[in-house]
C-alpha positions as CSV (number, residue, x, y, z in Angstrom):
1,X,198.0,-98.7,-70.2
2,X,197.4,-94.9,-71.4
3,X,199.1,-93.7,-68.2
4,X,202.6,-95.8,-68.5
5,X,203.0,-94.6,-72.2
6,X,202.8,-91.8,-71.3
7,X,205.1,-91.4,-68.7
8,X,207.4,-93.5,-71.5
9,X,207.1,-90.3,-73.4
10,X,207.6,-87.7,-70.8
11,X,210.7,-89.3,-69.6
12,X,211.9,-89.3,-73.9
13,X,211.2,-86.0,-74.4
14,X,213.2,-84.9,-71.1
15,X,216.1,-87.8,-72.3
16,X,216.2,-86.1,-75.7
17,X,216.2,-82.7,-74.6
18,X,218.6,-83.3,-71.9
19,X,221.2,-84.6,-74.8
20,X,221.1,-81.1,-76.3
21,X,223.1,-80.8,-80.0
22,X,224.6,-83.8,-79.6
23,X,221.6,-85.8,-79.6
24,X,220.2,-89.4,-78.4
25,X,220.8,-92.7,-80.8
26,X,217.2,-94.0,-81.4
27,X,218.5,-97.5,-79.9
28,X,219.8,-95.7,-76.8
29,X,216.6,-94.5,-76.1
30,X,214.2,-97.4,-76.1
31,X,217.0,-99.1,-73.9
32,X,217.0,-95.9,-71.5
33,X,213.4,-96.1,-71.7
34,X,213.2,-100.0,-70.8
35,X,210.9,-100.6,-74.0
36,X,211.3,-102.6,-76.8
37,X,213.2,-101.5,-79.9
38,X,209.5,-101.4,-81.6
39,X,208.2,-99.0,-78.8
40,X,210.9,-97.0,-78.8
41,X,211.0,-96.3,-82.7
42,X,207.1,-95.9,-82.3
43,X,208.0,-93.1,-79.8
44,X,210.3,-91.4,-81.9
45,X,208.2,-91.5,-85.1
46,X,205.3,-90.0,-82.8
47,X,207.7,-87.1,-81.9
48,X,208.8,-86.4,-85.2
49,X,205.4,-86.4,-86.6
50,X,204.4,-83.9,-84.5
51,X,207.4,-81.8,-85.0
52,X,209.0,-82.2,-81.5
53,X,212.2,-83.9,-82.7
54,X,213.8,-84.5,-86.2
55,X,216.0,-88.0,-86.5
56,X,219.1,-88.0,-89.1
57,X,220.2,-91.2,-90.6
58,X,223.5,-92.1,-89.2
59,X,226.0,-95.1,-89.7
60,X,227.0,-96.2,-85.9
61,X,229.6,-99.3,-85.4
62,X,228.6,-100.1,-89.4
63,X,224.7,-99.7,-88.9
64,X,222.5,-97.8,-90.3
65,X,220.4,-96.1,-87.1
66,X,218.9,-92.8,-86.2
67,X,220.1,-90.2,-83.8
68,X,216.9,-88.2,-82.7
69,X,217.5,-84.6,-81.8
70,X,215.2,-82.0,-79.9
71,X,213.4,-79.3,-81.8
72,X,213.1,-77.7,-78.4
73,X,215.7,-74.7,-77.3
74,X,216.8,-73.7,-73.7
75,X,215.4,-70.9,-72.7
76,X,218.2,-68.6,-71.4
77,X,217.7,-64.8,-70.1
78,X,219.6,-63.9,-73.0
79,X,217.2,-65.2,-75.1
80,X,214.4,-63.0,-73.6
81,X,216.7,-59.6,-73.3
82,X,215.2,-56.6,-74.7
83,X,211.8,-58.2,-74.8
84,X,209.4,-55.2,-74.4
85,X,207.2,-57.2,-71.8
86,X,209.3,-57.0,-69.4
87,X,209.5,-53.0,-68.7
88,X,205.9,-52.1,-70.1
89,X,203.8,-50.0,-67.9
90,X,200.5,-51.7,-69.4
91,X,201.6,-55.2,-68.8
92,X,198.8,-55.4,-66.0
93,X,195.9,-54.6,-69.4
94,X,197.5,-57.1,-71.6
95,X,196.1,-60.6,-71.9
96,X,193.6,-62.5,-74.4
97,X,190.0,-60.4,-74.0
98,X,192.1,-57.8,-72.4
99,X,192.8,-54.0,-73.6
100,X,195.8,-54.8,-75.2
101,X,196.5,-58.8,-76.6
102,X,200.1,-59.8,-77.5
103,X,198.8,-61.3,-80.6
104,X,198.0,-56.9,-81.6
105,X,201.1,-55.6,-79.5
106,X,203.2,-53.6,-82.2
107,X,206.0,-53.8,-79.6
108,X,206.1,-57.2,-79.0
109,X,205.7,-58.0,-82.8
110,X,208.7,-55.9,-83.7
111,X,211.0,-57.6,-81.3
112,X,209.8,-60.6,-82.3
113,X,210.6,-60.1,-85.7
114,X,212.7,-56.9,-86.2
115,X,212.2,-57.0,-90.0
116,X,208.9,-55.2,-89.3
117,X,209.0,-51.6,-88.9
118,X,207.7,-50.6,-86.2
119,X,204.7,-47.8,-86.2
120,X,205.4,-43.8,-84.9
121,X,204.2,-43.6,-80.9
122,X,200.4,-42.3,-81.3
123,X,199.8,-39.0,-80.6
């Protein structure tokens, strides 16, 4: 029974992702899902809990309901420009174990988070 819940959730994740900023009513989902209203809000509670969605209270046709929205963004190429990865010349030595790590790459760091200065080129 493991297996069908969760291809329930696979398919919820990719149904609430799919919606984008507009977002999924909570009772559209269990029905788009084929589960019960009690599955479906089970589902959604799961997701939120684990910080893949956040639901907002929202008064639909006079109801109170939820509309569940993803915490996931599109990747875009935009989204990656300037990303220091993509043009370094010791991207074959970098990896976990490896010579460089990106968890220790000043680079990668400072576009990451441009509030961090970013250290002189060793001499």
């Amino acid at each position: 029974m493991a297996p069908k819940n969760n291809k329930a959730e696979q398919k919820a994740l990719k149904l609430i992702f799919d919606t984008g900023e507009e977002g999924l009513l909570q009772s559209e989902l269990w029905k788009l899902l084929d589960v019960s209203s009690r599955e479906g809000s089970r589902i959604a509670k799961k997701f939120e809990e684990k910080g893949r969605v956040y639901r907002e209270r929202i008064l639909n046709n006079g109801r109170w309901t939820y509309k569940i929205f993803s915490k996931k963004e599109l990747v875009t190429l935009d989204s990656i420009a300037g990303c220091p990865c993509l043009v370094c010349p010791d991207v074959d030595k970098c990896f976990s174990g490896g010579t460089i790590t990106p968890s220790t790459c000043l680079k990668l760091t400072a576009w990451i988070d441009p509030r961090i200065e970013q250290l002189p080129p060793s001499e």
